[in-house]
C-alpha positions in Angstrom: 1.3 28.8 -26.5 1.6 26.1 -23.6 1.7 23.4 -26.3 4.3 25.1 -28.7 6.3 25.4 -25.7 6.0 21.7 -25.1 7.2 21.2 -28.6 9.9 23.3 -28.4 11.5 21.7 -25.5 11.2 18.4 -26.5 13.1 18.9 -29.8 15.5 21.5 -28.0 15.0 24.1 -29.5 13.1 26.2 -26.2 15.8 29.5 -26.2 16.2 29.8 -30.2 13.2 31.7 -31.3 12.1 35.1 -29.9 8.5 36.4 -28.0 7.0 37.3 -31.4 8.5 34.2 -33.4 7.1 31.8 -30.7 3.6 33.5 -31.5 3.9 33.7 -35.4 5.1 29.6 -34.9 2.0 29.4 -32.3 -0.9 30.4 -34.5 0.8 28.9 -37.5 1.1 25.1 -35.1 -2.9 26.5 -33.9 -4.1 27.0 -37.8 -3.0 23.6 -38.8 -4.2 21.4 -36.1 -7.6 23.0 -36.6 -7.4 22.6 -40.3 -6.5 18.6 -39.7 -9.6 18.8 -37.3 -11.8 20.5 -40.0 -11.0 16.6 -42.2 -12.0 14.6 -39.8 -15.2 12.7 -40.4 -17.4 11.0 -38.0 -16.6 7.8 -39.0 -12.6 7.6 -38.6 -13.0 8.8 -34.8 -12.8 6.6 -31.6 -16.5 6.6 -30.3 -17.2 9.6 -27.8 -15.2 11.9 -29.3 -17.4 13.6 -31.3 -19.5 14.5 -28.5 -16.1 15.4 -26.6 -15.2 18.3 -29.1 -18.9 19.6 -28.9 -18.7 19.6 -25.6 -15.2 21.1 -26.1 -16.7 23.8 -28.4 -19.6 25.3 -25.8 -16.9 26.0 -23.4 
């Protein structure tokens, strides 16, 4: 939620959308990053990062 908030202030738009809207556009934001994540392929990342996001994952 700390990210959409982010996002929401830096386009102004932080006091237009309620408590449960902010969620709905949270896991919405949440389910398309992971989605762009599911694409990527070993090859088109900087070196490291796939061991980064594994790491990422255990914890």
């Amino acid at each position: 939620m700390e990210s959409l908030e982010r996002i929401l202030v830096h386009g102004c738009k932080d006091g237009q959308y309620s408590v449960e809207q902010r969620r709905q556009l949270a896991a919405d934001k949440n389910k398309h990053y992971v989605s762009l994540l599911a694409g990527l392929a070993p090859e088109r990342v900087y070196p490291g990062i796939v061991e980064l996001l594994g790491q990422l994952e255990e914890h």
